[in-house]
C-alpha positions in Angstrom: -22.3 -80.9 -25.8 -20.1 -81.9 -23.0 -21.5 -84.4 -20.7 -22.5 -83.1 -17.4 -20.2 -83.7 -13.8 -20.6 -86.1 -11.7 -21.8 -84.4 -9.4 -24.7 -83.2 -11.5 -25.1 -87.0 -12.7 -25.5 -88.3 -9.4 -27.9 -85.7 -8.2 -31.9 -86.9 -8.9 -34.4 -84.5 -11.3 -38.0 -85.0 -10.6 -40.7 -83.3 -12.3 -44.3 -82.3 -12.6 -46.6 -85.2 -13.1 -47.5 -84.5 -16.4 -43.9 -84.4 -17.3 -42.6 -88.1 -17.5 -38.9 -89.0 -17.9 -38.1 -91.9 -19.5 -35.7 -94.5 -17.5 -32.4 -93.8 -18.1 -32.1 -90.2 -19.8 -31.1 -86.8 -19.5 -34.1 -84.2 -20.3 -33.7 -80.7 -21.4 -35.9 -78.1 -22.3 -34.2 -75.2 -24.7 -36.0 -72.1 -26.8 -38.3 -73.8 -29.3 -39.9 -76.2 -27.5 -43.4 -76.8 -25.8 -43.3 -76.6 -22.1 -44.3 -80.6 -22.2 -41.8 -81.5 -24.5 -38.5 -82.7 -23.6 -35.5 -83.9 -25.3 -33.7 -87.0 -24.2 -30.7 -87.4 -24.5 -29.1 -91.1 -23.9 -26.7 -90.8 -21.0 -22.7 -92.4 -22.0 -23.8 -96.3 -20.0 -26.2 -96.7 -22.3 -24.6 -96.6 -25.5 -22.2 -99.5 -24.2 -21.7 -101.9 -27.0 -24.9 -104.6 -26.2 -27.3 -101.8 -27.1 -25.3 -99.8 -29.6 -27.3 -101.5 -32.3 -30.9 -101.3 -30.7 -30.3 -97.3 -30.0 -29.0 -96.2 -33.4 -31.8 -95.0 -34.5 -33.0 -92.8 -31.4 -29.1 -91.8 -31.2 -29.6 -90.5 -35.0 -32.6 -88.4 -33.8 -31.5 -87.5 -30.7 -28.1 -86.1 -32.7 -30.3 -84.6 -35.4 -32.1 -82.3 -32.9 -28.7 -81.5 -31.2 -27.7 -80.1 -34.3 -31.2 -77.7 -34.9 -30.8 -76.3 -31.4 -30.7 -72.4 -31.7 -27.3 -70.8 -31.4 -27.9 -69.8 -28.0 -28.1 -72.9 -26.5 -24.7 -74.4 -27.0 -22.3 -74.1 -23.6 -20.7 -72.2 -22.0 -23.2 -70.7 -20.6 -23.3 -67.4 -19.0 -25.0 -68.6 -16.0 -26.2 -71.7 -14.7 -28.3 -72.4 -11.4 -27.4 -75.9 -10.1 -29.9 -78.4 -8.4 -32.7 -76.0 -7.8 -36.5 -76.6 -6.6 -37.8 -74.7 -9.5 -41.0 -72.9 -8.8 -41.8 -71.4 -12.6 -44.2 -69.3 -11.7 -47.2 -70.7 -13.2 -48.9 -72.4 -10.0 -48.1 -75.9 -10.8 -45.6 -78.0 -8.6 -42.5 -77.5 -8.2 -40.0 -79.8 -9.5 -36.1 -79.9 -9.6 -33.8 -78.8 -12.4 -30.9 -76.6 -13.3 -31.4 -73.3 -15.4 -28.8 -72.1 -18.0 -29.0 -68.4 -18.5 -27.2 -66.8 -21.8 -27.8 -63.4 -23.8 -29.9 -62.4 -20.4 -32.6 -65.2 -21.4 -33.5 -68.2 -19.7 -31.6 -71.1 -22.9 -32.3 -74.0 -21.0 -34.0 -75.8 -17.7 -33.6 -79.6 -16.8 -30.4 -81.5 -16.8 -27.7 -78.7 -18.2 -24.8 -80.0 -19.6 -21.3 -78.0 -19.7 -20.2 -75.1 -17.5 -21.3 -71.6 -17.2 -18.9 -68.8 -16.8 -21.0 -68.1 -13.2 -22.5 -71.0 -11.5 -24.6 -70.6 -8.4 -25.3 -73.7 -6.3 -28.8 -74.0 -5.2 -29.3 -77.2 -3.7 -31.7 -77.0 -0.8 -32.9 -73.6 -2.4 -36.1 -72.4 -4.5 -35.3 -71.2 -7.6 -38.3 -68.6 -9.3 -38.9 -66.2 -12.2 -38.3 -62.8 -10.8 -40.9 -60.7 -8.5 -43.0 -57.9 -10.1 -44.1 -55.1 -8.4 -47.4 -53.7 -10.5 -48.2 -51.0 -7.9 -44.8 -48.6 -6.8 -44.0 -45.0 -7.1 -40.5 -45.6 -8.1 -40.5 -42.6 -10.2 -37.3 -41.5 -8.2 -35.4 -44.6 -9.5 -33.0 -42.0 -11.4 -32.0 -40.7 -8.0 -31.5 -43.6 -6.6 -30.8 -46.5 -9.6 -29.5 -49.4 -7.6 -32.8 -49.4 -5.8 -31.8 -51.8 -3.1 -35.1 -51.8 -1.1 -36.9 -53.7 -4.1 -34.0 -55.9 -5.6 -32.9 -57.3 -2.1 -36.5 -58.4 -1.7 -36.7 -60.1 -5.4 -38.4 -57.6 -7.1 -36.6 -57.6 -10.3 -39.4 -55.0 -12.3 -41.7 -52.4 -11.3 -44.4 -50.4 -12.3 -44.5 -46.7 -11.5 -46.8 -44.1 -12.0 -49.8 -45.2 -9.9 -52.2 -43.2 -7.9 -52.9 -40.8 -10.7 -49.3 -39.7 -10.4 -46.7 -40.1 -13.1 -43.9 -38.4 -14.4 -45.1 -36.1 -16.9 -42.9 -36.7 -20.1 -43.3 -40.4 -20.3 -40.8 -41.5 -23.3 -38.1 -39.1 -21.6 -38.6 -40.8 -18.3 -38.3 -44.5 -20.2 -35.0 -42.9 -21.6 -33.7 -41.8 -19.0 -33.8 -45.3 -17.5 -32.0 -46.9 -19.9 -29.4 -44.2 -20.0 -29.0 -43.8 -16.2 -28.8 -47.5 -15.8 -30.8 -48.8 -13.2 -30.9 -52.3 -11.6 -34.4 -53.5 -12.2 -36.3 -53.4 -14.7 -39.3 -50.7 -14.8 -42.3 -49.7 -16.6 -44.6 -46.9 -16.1 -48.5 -46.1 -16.1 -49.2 -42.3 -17.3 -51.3 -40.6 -14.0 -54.5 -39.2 -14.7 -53.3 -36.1 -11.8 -50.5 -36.0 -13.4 -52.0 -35.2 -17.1 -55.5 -33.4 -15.3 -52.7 -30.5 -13.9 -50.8 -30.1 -17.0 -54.1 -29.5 -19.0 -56.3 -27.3 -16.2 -53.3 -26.0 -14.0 -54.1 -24.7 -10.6 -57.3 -24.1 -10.8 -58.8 -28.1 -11.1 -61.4 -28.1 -8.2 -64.1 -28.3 -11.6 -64.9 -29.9 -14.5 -62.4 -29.2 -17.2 -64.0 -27.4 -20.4 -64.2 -29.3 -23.8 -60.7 -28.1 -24.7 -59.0 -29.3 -21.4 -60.3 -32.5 -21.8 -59.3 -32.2 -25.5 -56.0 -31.5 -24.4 -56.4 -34.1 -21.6 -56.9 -37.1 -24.4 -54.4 -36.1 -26.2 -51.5 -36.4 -23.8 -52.8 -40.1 -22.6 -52.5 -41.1 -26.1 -49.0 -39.6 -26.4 -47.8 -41.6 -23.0 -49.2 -44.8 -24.2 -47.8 -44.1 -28.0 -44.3 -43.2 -25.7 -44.7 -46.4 -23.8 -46.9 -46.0 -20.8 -49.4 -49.5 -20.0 -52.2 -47.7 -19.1 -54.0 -44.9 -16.8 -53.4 -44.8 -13.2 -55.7 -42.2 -11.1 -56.1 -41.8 -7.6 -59.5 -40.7 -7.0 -58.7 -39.8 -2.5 -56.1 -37.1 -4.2 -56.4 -33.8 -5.7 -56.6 -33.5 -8.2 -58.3 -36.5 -9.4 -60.5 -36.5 -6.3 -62.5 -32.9 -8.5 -63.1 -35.5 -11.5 -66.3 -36.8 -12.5 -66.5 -40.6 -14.0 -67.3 -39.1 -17.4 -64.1 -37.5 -17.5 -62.3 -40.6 -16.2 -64.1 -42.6 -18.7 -63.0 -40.6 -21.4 -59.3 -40.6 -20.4 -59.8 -44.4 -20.6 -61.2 -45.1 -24.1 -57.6 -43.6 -25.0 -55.7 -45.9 -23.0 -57.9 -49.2 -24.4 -57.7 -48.1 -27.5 -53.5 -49.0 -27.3 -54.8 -52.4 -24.9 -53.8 -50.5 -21.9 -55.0 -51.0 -18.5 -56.7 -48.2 -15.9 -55.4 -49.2 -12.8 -57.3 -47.0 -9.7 -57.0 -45.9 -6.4 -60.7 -45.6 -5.6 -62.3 -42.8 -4.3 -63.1 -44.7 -1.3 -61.7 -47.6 0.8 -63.8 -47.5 3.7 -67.5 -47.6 3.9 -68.8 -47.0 1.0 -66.2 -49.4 -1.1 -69.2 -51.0 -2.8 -69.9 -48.0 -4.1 -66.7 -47.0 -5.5 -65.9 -50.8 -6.7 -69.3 -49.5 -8.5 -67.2 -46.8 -10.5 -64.2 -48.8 -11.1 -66.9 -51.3 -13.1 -68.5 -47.9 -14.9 -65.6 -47.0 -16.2 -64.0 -50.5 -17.2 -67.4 -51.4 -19.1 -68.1 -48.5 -20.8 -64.4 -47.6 -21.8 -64.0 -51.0 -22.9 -60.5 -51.7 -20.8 -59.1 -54.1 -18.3 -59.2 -52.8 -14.6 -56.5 -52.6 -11.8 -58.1 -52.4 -7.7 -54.9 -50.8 -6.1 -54.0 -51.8 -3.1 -57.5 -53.3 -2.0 -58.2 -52.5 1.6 -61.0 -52.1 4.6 -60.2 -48.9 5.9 -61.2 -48.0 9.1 -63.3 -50.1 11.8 -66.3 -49.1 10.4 -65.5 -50.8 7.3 -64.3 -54.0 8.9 -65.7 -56.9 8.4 -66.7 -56.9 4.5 -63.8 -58.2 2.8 -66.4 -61.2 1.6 -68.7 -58.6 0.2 -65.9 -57.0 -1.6 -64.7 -60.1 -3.3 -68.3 -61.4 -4.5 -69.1 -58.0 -6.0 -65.4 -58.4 -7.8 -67.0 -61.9 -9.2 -70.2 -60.4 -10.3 -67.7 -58.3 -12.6 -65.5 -61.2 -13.4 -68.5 -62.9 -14.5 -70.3 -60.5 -16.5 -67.0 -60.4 -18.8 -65.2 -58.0 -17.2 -61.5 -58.2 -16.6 -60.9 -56.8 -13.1 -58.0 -57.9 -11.0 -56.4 -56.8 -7.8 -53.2 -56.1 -5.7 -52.4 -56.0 -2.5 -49.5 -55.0 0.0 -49.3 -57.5 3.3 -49.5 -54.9 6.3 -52.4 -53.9 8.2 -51.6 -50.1 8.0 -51.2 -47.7 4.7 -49.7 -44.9 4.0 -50.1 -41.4 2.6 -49.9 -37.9 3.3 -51.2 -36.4 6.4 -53.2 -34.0 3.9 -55.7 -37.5 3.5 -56.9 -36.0 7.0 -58.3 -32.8 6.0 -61.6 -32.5 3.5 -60.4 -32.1 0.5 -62.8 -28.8 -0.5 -60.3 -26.8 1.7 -57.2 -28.0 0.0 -58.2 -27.1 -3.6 -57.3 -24.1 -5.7 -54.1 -23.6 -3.2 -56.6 -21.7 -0.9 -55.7 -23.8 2.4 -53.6 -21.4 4.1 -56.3 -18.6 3.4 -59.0 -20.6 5.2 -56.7 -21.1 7.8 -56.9 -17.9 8.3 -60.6 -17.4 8.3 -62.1 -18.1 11.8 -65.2 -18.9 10.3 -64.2 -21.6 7.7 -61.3 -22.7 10.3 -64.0 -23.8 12.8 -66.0 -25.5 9.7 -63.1 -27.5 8.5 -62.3 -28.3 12.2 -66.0 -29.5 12.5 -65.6 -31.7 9.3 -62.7 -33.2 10.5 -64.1 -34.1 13.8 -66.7 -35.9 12.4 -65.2 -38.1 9.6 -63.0 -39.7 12.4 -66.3 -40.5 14.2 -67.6 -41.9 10.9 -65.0 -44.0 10.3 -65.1 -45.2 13.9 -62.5 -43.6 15.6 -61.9 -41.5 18.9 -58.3 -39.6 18.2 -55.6 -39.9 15.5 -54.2 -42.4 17.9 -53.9 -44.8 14.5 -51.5 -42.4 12.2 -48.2 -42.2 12.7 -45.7 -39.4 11.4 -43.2 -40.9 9.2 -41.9 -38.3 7.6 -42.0 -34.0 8.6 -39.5 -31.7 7.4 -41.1 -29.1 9.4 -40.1 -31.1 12.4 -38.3 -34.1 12.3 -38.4 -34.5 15.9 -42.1 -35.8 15.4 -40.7 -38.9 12.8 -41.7 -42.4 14.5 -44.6 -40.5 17.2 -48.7 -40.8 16.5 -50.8 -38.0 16.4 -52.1 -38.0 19.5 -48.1 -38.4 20.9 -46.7 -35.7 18.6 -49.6 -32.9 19.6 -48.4 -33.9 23.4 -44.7 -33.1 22.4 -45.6 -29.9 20.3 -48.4 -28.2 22.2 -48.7 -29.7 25.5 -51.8 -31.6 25.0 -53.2 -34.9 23.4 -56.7 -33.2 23.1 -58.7 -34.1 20.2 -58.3 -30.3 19.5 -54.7 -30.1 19.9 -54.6 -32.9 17.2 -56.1 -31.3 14.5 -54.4 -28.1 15.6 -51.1 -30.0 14.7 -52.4 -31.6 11.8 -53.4 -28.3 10.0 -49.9 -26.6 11.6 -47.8 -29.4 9.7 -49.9 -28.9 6.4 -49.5 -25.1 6.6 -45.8 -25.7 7.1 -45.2 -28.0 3.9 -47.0 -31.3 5.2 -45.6 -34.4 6.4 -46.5 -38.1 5.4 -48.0 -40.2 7.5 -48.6 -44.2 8.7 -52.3 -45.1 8.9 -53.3 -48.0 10.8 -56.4 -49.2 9.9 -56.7 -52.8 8.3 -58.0 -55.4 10.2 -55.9 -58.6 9.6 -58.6 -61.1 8.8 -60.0 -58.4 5.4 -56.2 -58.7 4.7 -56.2 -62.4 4.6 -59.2 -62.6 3.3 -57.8 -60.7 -0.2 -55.2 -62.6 0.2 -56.6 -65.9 -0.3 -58.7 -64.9 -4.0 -56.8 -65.8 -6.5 -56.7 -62.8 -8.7 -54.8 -61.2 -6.0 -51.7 -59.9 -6.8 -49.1 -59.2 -4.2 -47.9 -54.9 -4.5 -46.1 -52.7 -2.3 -47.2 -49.4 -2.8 -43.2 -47.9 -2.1 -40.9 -45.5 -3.8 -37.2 -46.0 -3.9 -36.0 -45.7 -0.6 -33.1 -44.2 1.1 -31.4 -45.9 3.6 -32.3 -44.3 7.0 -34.8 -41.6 5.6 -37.3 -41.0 7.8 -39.7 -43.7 9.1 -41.5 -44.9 6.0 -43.7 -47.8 6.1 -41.8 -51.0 6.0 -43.2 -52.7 3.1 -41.0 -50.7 0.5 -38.2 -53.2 2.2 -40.4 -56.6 3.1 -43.3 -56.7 2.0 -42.5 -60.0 -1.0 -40.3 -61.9 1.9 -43.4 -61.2 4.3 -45.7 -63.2 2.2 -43.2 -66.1 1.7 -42.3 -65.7 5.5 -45.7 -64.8 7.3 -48.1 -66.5 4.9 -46.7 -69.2 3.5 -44.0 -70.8 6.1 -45.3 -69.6 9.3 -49.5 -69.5 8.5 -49.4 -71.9 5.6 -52.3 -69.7 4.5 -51.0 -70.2 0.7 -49.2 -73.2 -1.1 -45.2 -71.7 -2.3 -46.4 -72.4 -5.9 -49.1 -70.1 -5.4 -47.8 -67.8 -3.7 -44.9 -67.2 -6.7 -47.6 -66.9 -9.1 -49.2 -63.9 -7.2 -45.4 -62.8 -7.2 -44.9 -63.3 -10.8 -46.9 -64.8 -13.7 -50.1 -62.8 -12.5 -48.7 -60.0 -12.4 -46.8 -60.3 -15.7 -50.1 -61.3 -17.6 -52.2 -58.7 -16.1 -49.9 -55.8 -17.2 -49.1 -57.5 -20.2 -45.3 -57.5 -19.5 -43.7 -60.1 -21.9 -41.4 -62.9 -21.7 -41.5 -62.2 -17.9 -43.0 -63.7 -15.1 -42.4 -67.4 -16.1 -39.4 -69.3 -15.8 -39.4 -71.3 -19.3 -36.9 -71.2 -21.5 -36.9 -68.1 -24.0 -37.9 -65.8 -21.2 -36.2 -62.9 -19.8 -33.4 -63.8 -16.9 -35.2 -62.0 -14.5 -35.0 -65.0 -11.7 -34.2 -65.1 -7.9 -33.3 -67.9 -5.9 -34.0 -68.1 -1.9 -34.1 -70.5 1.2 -38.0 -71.1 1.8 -36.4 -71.2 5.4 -35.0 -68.6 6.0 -36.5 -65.8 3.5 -37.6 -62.8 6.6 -39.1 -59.6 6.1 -36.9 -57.3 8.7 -38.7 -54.1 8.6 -40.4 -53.2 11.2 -43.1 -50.4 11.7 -40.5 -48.9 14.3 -37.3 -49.8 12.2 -38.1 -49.6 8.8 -34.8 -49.4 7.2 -34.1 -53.5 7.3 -33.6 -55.0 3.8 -35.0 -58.4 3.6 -33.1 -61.4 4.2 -32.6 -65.1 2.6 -31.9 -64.3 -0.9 -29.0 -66.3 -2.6 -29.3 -64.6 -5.3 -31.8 -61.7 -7.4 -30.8 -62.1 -11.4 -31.9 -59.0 -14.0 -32.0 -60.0 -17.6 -28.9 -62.5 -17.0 -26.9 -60.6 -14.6 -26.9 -61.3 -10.3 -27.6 -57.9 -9.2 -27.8 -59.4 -5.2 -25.2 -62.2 -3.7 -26.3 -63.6 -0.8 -28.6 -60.5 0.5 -25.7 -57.9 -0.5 -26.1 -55.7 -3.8 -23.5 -56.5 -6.3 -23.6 -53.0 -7.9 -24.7 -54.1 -11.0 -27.3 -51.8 -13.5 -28.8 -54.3 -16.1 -32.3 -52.9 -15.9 -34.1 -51.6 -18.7 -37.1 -49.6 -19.3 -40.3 -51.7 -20.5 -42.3 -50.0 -23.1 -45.4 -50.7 -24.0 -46.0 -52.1 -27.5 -48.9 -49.9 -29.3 -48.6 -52.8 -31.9 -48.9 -56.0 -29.5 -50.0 -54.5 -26.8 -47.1 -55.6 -24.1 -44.5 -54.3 -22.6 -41.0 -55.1 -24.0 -37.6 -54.2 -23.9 -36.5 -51.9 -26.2 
């Protein structure tokens, strides 16, 4: 092996301080070894003639493993990172080293000798496995396949198929990743709504009979046999909002029995959390499976407040043996359809419009809507904004209560819920809900089982007004919460980023930045890193990134896209039981 520039020479490598480095060498870590063991390499001064004798024999050794390194670690290298703070994703302290990238796999991290045919400086930068995004709705990803709202915010794999909804033929949606080519990497969770429609239809507002839940089984099996990691459902929609837990439970045995994981949106996120988190424990216990909270929230001001109730019920689980874990997006407003707004008894069975038309059950609905926004502590629909109507675009970027004044003429309370059912008779619209109080947020935040989410689709450049974490929401927790608040160490914060997530969802060789591992890696300025979307302005990619890397190859330069498609699709191994490349 060459030795390394001058440059490189001159420049000082500390370490973790478990890791020790002799006086006087060169350490490198390569495929093969133990994270704490380090080859050491003599560097040219101190093999000058005085000590030629006294260093033969480490000189023999040190030559003899030379020779046994695997193939993939001789230079050039693909890719090398220069004089990075290296934050690998596992919590410990950072510490400074270069990273040689070849085949799309991390082959070595310390002092890399030679050249690589691309060499990034990083000096003065933070260089970090790859973000992954466990909670997304990137199902459109073949529509738009350089998905530049995720990559130019460091997310270099997703999960899709959450909330119950998933594409419905999973091993042709995995292979139509691959053969679209896509820049990121993504997996897929099969959706419990998804699989409850194909089995019962239209007509779900019931429990399904002992075939249709026959039928149900099946098809979870086939997804995780195709390569799903688990069952999503979101328990708010129809039509998983008609299911009982015994079905749910059910649907899950299939999924553990292929060590998936049942990742849910529970059925409520408000007031009576406690009693949902309740059901999420039913089901993990009796199915035997490992449990997903998506997106945990306080939603609504009568819900405020409990976020320490929340977590110690979480604990209870954790400590009676179950695995539960949680994710969580960094804004104090979600976002759904406006559909969340009306009960969901008159949206089943495709019967909405016929009520509509009934005074009688019009007046009823109207009645039910008025008072779950007195439940949950609210005056108007002040606190949802319309992000996205077809019907009438004119209403984009306006709240309820702004949008009835422009359409009818009035901000009544009336005149809101007369616009509400208007748009969902028309085709619906999506909506911004702004509900979370920012201490529950930071409060989540700070357990350590937390995992950081965004809750996003692919997103098209100056498309409606979507909610801005689909473009910030990773750079917001390194900007907000770690630079500006200091409520998190970096180290910590990465992990929530990266090795949680990879270990919950059982996604291997990523997550960690060790040699052996996928190249998924980015490398930012801790000063500069900015979320840019605003609730307003959405469309702002983040900002700060030197560089996002998929599997080996820089798919973002310096906060632009490079064009590149190295993603792949990550099945799930029924064998293992993680998620690989194919």
């Amino acid at each position: 092996m060459k030795p390394a520039s001058s440059a490189a020479r001159s420049w000082p490598v500390t370490r973790p301080s478990r890791l020790k480095r002799a006086p006087g060498w060169r350490s490198l870590i390569v495929p093969g070894m133990t994270s704490t063991t380090w080859l050491h390499l003599r560097r040219p001064s101190a093999l000058a003639s005085g000590q030629l004798q006294r260093t033969w024999r480490g000189a023999w050794i040190a030559l003899v493993l030379v020779a046994n390194l695997p193939a993939y670690s001789a230079a050039p290298w693909d890719l090398v990172i220069r004089h990075g703070r290296v934050v690998d994703g596992t919590g410990n302290p950072a510490f400074h080293a270069d990273v040689a990238v070849r085949r799309g796999r991390i082959a070595a991290l310390g002092r890399v000798p030679g050249s690589g045919a691309i060499e990034i400086d990083a000096q003065g930068l933070v260089v970090a496995p790859g973000f992954i995004d466990v909670h997304t709705h990137a199902e459109n990803v073949l529509e738009l396949p350089l998905a530049e709202n995720f990559v130019r915010m460091g997310v270099t794999t997703v999960v899709a198929g959450n909330c119950g909804s998933s594409e419905p033929d999973i091993g042709r949606f995995l292979r139509a990743v691959d053969q679209t080519k896509v820049s990121l990497n993504v997996a897929t969770l099969v959706g419990h709504g998804t699989v409850r429609r194909r089995a019962m239809g239209g007509s779900f507002d019931r429990p399904p009979t002992a075939a249709e839940l026959s039928q149900m089984r099946a098809l979870v099996a086939q997804a995780m046999r195709q390569g799903a990691l688990g069952l999503s459902t979101g328990l708010i929609y129809p039509p998983g909002s008609f299911a009982q837990t015994e079905e749910i439970i059910e649907l899950a045995r299939m999924a553990a029995a292929y060590d998936g994981i049942y990742a849910s949106h529970m059925r409520n996120e408000g007031r009576q959390i406690l009693q949902a988190l309740d059901e999420l424990f039913r089901i993990a216990r009796t199915a035997g499976i490992r449990a997903q909270v998506s997106h945990i929230k306080l939603s609504g001001p009568a819900a405020w407040g409990r976020a320490t109730e929340v977590l110690a019920a979480l604990e209870r689980a954790r400590a009676e043996g179950l695995d539960v874990t949680q994710d969580q997006y960094l804004y104090t407003a979600a976002a759904t359809g406006l559909s969340q707004l009306i009960p969901d008894k008159w949206l089943e069975g495709g019967r909405f419009n016929e009520h509509l038309a009934n005074p009688e059950a019009k007046a009823a609905m109207i009645a039910e809507m008025k008072a779950r926004l007195q439940q949950r502590g609210y005056d108007s629909y002040a606190f949802t904004v319309i992000a996205q109507c077809k019907a009438n675009p004119a209403l984009e970027g306006l709240n309820v209560v702004q949008a009835a004044l422009k359409a009818r003429g009035s901000d009544s309370l009336d005149d809101q819920i007369e616009l509400i059912l208007e748009l969902q008779r028309r085709g619906g619209a999506s909506g911004i809900f702004h509900g979370i109080h920012e201490d529950d947020l930071r409060t989540f935040l700070l357990h350590p089982n937390t995992m950081i989410a965004s809750d996003s689709s692919v997103r098209r450049l100056g498309e409606g007004v979507p909610h801005p974490r689909g473009y910030g929401n990773t750079a917001r927790l390194l900007a907000r919460y770690v630079r500006e608040l200091k409520l998190l160490r970096l180290e910590d914060a990465i992990r929530r980023l990266t090795s949680l997530p990879a270990t919950t969802f059982r996604l291997e060789d990523r997550g960690l930045l060790r040699p052996g591992a996928w190249a998924d890696l980015v490398v930012f300025d801790p000063a500069r890193i900015q979320d840019q979307a605003q609730f307003g302005d959405p469309h702002r990619y983040a900002t700060g990134f030197a560089a996002v890397i998929v599997n080996g190859v820089v798919v973002v330069r310096n906060d632009v896209h490079t064009g590149a498609r190295p993603g792949h699709a990550l099945h799930h191994s029924v064998r293992s039981g993680t998620a690989r490349a194919p």
